[in-house]
C-alpha positions as CSV (number, residue, x, y, z in Angstrom):
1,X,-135.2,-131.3,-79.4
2,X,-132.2,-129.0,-80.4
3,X,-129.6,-129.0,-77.6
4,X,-130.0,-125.4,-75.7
5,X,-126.6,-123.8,-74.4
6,X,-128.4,-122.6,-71.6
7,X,-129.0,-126.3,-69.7
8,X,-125.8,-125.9,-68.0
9,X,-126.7,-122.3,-66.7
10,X,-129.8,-123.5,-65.9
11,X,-128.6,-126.9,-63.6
12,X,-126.8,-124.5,-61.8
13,X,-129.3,-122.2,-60.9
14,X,-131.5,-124.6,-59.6
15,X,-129.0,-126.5,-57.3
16,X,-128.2,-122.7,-55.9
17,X,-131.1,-120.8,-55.6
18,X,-134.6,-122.0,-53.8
19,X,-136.6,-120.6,-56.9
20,X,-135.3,-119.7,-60.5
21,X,-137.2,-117.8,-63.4
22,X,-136.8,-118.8,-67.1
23,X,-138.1,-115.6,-69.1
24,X,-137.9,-115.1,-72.9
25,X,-140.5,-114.3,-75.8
26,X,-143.0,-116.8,-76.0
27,X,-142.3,-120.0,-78.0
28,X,-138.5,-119.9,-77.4
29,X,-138.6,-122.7,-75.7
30,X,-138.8,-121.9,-72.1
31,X,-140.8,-124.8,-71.1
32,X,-139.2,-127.8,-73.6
33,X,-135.9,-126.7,-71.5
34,X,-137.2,-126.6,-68.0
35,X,-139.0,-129.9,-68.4
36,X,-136.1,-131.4,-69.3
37,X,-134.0,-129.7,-66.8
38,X,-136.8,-131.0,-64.3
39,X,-138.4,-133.7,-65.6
40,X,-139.9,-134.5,-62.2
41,X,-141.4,-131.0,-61.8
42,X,-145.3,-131.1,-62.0
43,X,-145.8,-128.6,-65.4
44,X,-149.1,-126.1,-64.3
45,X,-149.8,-123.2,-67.1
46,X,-151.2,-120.4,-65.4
47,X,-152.9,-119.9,-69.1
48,X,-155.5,-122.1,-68.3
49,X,-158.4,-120.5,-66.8
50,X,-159.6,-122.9,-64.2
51,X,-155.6,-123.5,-63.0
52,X,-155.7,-119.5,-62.9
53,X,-159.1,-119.3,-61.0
54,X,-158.0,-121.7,-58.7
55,X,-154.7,-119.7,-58.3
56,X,-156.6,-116.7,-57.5
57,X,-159.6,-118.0,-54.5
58,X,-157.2,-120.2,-53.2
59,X,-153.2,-119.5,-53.5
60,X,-152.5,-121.3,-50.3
61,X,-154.2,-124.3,-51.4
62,X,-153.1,-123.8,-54.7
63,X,-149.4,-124.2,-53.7
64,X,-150.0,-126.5,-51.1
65,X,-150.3,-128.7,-54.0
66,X,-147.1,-128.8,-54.4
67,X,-144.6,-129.7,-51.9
68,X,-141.8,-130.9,-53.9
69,X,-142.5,-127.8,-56.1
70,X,-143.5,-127.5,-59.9
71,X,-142.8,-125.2,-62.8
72,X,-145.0,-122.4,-63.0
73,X,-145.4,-121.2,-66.6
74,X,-146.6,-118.0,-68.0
75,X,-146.8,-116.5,-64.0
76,X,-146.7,-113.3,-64.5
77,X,-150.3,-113.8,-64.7
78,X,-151.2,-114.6,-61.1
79,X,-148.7,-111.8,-59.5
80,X,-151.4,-112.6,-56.4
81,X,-149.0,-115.7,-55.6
82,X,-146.1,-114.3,-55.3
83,X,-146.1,-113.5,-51.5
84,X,-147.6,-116.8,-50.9
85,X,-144.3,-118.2,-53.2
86,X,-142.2,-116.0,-50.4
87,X,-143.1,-117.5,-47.4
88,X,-143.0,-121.0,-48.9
89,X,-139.5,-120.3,-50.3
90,X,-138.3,-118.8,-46.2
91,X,-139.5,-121.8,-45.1
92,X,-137.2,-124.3,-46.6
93,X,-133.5,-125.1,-47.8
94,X,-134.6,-127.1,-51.0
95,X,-133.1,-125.9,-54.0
96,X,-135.3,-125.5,-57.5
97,X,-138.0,-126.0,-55.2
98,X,-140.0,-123.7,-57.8
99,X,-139.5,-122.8,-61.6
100,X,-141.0,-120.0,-62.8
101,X,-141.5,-119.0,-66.3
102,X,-142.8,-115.6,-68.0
103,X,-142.8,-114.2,-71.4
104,X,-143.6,-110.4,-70.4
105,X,-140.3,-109.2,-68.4
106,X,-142.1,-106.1,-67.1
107,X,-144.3,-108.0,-65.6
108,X,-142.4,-110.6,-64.2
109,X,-139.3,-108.6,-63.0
110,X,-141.5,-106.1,-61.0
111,X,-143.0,-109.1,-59.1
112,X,-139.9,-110.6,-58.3
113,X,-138.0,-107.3,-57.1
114,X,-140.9,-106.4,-54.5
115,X,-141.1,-110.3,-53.4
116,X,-138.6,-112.8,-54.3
117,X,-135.1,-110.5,-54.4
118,X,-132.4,-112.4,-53.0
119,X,-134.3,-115.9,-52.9
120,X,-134.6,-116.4,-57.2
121,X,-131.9,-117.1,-59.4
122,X,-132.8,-115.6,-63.6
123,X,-132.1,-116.9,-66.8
124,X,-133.2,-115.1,-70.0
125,X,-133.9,-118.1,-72.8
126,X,-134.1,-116.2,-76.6
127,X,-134.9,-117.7,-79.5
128,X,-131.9,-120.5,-80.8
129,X,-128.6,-118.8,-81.3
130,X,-127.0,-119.5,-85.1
131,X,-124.5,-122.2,-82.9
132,X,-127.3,-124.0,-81.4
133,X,-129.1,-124.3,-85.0
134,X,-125.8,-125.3,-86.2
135,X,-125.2,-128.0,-83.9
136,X,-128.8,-129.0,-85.3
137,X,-128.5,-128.6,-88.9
138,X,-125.7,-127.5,-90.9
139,X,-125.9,-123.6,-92.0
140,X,-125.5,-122.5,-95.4
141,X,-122.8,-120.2,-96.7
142,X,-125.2,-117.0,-97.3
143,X,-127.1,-115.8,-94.3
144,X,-129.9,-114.8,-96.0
145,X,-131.4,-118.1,-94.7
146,X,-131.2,-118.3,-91.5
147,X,-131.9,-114.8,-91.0
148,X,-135.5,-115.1,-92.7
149,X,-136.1,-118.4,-91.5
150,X,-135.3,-117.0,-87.1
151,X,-134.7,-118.9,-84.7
152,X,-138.1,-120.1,-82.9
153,X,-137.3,-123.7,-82.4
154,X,-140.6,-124.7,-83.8
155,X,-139.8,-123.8,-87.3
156,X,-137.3,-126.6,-86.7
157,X,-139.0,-129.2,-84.9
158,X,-142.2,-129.3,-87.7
159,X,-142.8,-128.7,-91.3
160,X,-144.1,-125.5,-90.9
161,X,-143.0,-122.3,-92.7
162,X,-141.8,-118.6,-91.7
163,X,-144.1,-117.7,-94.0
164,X,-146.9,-119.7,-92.1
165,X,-146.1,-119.2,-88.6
166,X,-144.9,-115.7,-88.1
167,X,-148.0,-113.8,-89.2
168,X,-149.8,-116.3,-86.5
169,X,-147.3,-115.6,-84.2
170,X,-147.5,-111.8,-84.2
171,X,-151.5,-112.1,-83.9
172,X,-151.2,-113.9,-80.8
173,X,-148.5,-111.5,-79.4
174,X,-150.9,-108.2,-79.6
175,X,-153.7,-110.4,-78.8
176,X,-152.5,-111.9,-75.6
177,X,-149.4,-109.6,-74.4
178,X,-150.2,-106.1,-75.4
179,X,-153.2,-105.8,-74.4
180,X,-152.2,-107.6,-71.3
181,X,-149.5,-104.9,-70.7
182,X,-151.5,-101.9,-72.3
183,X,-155.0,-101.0,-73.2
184,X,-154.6,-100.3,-76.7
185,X,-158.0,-99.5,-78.2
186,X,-156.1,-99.4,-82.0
187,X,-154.5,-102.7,-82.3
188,X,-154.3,-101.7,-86.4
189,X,-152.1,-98.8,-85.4
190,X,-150.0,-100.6,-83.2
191,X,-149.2,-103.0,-85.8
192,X,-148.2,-100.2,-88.3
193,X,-145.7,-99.3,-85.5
194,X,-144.2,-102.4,-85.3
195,X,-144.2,-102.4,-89.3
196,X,-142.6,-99.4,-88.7
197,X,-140.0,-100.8,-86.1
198,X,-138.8,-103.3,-88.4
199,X,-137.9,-100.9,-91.4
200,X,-135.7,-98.5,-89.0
201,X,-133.9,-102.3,-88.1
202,X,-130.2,-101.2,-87.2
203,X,-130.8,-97.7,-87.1
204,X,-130.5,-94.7,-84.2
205,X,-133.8,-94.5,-82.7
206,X,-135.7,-91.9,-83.8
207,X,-138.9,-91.5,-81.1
208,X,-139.9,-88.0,-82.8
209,X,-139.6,-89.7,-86.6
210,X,-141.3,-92.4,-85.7
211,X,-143.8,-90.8,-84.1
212,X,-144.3,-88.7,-86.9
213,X,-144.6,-92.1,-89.2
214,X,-146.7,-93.7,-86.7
215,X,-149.3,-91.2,-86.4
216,X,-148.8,-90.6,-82.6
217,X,-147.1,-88.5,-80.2
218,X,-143.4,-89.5,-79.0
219,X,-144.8,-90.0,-75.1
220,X,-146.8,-92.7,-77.2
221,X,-143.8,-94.1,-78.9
222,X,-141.9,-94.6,-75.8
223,X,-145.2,-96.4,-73.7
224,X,-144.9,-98.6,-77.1
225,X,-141.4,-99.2,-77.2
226,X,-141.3,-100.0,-73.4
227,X,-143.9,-102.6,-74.6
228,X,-141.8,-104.4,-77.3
229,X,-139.0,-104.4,-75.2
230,X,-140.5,-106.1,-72.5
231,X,-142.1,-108.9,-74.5
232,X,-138.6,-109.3,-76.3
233,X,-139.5,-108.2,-79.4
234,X,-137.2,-105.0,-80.1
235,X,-133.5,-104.7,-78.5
236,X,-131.8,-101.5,-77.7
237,X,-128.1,-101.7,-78.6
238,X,-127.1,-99.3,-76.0
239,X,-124.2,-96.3,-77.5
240,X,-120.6,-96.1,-76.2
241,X,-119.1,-93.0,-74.6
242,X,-117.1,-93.5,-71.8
243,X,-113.7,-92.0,-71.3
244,X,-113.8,-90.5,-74.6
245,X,-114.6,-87.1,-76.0
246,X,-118.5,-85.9,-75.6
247,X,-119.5,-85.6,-79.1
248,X,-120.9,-88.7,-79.5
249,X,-124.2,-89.8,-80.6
250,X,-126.1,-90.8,-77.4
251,X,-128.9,-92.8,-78.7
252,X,-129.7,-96.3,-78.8
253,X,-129.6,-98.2,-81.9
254,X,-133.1,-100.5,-82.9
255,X,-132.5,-104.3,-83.5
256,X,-135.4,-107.2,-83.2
257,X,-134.7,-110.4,-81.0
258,X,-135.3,-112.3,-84.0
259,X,-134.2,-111.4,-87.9
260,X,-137.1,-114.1,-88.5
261,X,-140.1,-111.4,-87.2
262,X,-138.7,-109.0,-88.7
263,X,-138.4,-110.0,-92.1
264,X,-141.9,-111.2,-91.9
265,X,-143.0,-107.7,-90.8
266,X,-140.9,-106.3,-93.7
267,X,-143.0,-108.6,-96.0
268,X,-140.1,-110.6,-97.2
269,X,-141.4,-114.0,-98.5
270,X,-139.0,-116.4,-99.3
271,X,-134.8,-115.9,-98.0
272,X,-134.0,-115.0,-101.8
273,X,-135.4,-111.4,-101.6
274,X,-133.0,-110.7,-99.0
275,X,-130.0,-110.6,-101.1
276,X,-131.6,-107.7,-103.1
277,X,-133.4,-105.9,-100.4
278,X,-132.7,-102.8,-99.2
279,X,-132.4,-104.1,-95.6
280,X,-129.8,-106.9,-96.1
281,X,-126.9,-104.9,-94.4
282,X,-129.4,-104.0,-91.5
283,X,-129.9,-107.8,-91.3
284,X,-127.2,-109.3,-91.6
285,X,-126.0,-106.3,-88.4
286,X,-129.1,-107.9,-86.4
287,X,-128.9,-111.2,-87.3
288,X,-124.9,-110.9,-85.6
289,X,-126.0,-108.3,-83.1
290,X,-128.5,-110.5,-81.2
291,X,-126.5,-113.4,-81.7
292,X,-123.9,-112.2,-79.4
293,X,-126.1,-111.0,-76.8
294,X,-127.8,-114.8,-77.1
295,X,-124.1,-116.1,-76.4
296,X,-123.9,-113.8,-73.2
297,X,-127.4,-114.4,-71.8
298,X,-127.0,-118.3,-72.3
299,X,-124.2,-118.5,-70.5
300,X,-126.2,-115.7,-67.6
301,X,-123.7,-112.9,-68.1
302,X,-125.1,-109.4,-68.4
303,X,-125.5,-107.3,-71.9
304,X,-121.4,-105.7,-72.5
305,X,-122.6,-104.8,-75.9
306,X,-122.6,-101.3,-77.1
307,X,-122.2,-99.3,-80.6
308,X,-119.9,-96.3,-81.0
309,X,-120.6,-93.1,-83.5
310,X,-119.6,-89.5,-83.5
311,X,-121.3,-86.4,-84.7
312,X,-119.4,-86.8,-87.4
313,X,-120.4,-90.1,-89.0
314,X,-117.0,-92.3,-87.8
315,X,-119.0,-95.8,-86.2
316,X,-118.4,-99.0,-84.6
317,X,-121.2,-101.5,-85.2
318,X,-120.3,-103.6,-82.1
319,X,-118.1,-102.3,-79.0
320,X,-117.8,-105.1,-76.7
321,X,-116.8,-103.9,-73.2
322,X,-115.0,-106.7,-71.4
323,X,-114.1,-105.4,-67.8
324,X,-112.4,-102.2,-69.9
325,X,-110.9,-104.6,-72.5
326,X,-112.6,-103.1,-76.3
327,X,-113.1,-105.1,-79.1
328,X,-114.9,-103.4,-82.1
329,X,-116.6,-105.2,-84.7
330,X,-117.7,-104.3,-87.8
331,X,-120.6,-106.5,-89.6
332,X,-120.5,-106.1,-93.6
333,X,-123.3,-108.3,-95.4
334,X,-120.9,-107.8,-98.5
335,X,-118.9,-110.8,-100.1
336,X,-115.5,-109.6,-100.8
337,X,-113.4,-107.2,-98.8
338,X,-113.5,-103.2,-99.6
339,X,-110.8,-101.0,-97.8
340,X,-113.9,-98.6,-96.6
341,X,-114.5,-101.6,-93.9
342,X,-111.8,-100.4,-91.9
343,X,-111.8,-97.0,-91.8
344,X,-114.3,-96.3,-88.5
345,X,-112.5,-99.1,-87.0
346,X,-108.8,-97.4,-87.5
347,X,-110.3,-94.0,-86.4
348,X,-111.8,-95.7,-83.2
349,X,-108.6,-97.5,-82.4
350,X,-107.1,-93.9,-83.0
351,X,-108.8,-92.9,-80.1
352,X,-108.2,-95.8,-77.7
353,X,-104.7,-95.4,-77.9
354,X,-104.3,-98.6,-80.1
355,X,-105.7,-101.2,-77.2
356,X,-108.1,-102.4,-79.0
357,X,-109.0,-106.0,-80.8
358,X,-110.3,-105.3,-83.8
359,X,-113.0,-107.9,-86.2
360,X,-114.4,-108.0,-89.2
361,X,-117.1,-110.3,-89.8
362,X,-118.5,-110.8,-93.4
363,X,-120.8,-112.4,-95.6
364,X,-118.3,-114.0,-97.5
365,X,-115.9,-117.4,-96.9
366,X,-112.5,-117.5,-94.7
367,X,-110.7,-115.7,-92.4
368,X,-107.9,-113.6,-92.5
369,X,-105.2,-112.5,-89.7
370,X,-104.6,-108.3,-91.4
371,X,-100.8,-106.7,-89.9
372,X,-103.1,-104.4,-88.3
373,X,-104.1,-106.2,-85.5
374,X,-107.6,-106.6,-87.3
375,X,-109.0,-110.1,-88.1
376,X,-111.6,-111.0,-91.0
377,X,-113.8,-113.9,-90.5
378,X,-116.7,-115.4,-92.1
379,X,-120.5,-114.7,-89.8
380,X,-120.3,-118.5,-90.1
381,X,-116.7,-119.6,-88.4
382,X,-117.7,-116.3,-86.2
383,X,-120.6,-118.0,-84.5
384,X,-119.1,-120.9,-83.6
């Protein structure tokens, strides 16, 4: 298997906190990494309907099964055995005793708050990060291959195809996790919205447009969004306003967890059409975008990642707020260096009184130290 970042985080959860939750879309690798973290953890899917029935007329027995403790996949699914899980877990000192995986967040996050708070440690496992596939297999130069090809790490264990497995891969998700979250009598119209999703890819969210697009009301929208969030398929790149003047654009920009799905959603067929597609800048943005929030959460810090824009078009792509310390990064699917790549970055340093660390990361080769406190690098000596 590909080496995951994330072991390490995950090691020290378990020796810290009696139970720990691995969550993530589904097919990330969630359970390849806990089964190696815990190789001497029993594995029970809750996705199998006689382990779930038994779950359900007999959770006491059911975890009685287990006194050294097991991994739990896919539990948001028996939220019934989650105060049994309490008592067990105030009843001993063993560390890891349980791991408990989930691919719907919602779901998972509201059973632990009202059950488990204070007794579960949390690790969010995405899909590989560009490092991680890397470490595996030596990137290209261009980007446009990795960013077509994702990073679900069974595209690299087996011979199979983006073009094979992501159409599969999106029937299952609104077969299995939307209508687990929402009775959706249309399934044909939520697809359309995700279609829809991925061609307003690095854009401000638009709940009224898309709406409008969609064919359904913006309360709709939102119910949907909520959904895709959950399930880790959409990210919401949060805006930047604090400390500064109040004419900023307040809404959150659209990215997917994974360049991969959304290229497949766009109909992109092979990693060539990307160069001449209209959404190779949007991307080449979300391909960098979620690989810097896949470097935080593997490590388990929290989301410092923001975007910047005023009403009247200046923008950061990237605002990374470390403890107050800015650095603003610009992502440029271009080749060569224009001028124009600088110009919301020297108007936001402007405005932050010069403080900040300013980077350009670009499709092309090299990097560059600029006498204006800006550095240029490559997306690939960027990700390392």
């Amino acid at each position: 298997m590909i080496p995951r970042i994330a072991t390490t985080r995950l090691k020290k959860l378990g020796a810290t906190f009696r139970a720990v939750a691995v969550v993530g879309p589904r097919q990330s690798g969630k359970t390849t990494l806990c089964r190696l973290v815990f190789p001497n953890k029993p594995y029970i899917s809750l996705e199998n309907p006689d382990v779930w029935e038994f779950s359900k007329t007999d959770p006491r027995g059911f975890l009685n099964q287990f006194p050294n403790g097991a991994i739990l996949d896919e539990v948001q699914k028996a939220p019934h055995l989650f105060s049994y899980l309490q008592q067990i877990l105030d009843e001993t000192k063993k560390k890891g005793l349980f791991i408990l995986t989930g691919s719907n967040n919602f779901l998972l996050q509201e059973n632990i708050s009202q059950t488990l708070a204070g007794r579960i440690g949390y690790l969010q496992l995405l899909p590989l990060s560009l490092a991680e596939i890397n470490s595996y297999k030596k990137l290209p130069e261009t980007f446009a291959a990795p960013a077509f090809k994702g990073g679900y790490p069974e595209l690299y264990a087996g011979k199979i195809t983006p073009l094979d497995w992501y159409p599969n891969y999106i029937n299952t998700y609104l077969e299995r996790d939307v209508r687990q979250l929402k009775n959706i009598s249309n399934m044909g119209l939520f697809l359309r919205f995700l279609r829809l999703c991925a061609g307003r890819t690095g854009q401000m969210l638009n709940m009224t447009s898309l709406g409008n697009d969609a064919g359904v009301d913006a309360k709709t929208i939102n119910s949907w969004l909520s959904i895709l969030q959950s399930s880790f398929i959409v990210y919401l790149l949060k805006p930047y306003y604090e400390n500064f003047n109040k004419r900023v654009i307040k809404s959150p920009k659209l990215y997917f967890y994974d360049t991969g799905l959304a290229c497949s959603l766009l109909g992109i067929e092979k990693y060539s059409q990307l160069n001449s597609h209209a959404a190779k800048g949007a991307l080449f943005e979300n391909m960098i975008v979620t690989d810097l929030l896949k470097h935080r959460m593997n490590k388990g810090l929290p989301d410092n990642l923001y975007y910047w824009r005023d009403k009247t078009g200046n923008e950061i792509d990237v605002v990374i707020d470390n403890a107050g310390k800015l650095t603003a990064i610009e992502l440029k699917a271009g080749e060569t260096i224009n001028t124009d790549y600088f110009k919301g970055m020297n108007y936001f340093d402007s405005i932050t009184k010069g403080k900040l660390n300013k980077i350009v990361v670009f499709n092309g080769k090299g990097k560059q130290a600029r006498s204006n406190k800006t550095t240029i690098i490559s997306w690939k000596e960027f990700i390392q």
